[in-house]
C-alpha positions in Angstrom: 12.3 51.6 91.2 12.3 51.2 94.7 15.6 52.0 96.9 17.2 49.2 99.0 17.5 49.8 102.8 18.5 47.6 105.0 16.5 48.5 108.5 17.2 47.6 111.5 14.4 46.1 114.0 13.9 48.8 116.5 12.7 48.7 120.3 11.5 50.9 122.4 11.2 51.1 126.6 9.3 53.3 128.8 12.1 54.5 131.4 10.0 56.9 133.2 6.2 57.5 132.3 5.6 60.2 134.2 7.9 63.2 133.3 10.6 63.8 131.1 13.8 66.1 130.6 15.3 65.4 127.6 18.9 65.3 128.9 18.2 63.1 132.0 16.4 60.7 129.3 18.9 60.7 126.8 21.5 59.5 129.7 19.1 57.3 131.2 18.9 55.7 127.9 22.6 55.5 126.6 23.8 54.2 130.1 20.9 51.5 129.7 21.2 50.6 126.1 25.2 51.6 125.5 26.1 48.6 122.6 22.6 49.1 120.8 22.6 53.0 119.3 20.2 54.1 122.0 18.1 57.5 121.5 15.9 59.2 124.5 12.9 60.6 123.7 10.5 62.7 125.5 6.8 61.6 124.1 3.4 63.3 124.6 0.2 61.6 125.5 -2.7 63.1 124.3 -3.4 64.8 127.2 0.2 66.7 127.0 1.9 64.2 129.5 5.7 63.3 128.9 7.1 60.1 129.0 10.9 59.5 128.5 11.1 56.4 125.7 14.1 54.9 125.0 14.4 53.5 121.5 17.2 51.1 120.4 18.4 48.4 118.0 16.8 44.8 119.2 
């Protein structure tokens, strides 16, 4: 048996892709994306690079 879950379509925008601090991006991202349970991330590239990626309900 397989459990229900009813997901939500996520999105996700690049808010700066060339540094991140997790704080700044975090803000960034709930001050952008308030109404739509925002999360900042900071992601790696493979070459160790942080971007800060805002993810949110579409």
């Amino acid at each position: 048996m397989v459990p229900y879950a009813s997901a939500q379509n996520r999105c996700q925008e690049v808010l700066d892709p060339n540094s991140c601090t997790l704080n700044d991006c975090q803000k960034a991202c709930y001050e952008k994306h308030t109404t739509q349970q925002p999360r900042g991330e900071c992601i790696a590239d493979a070459n160790f690079k942080y971007s800060c990626i805002c993810f949110f309900n579409c």
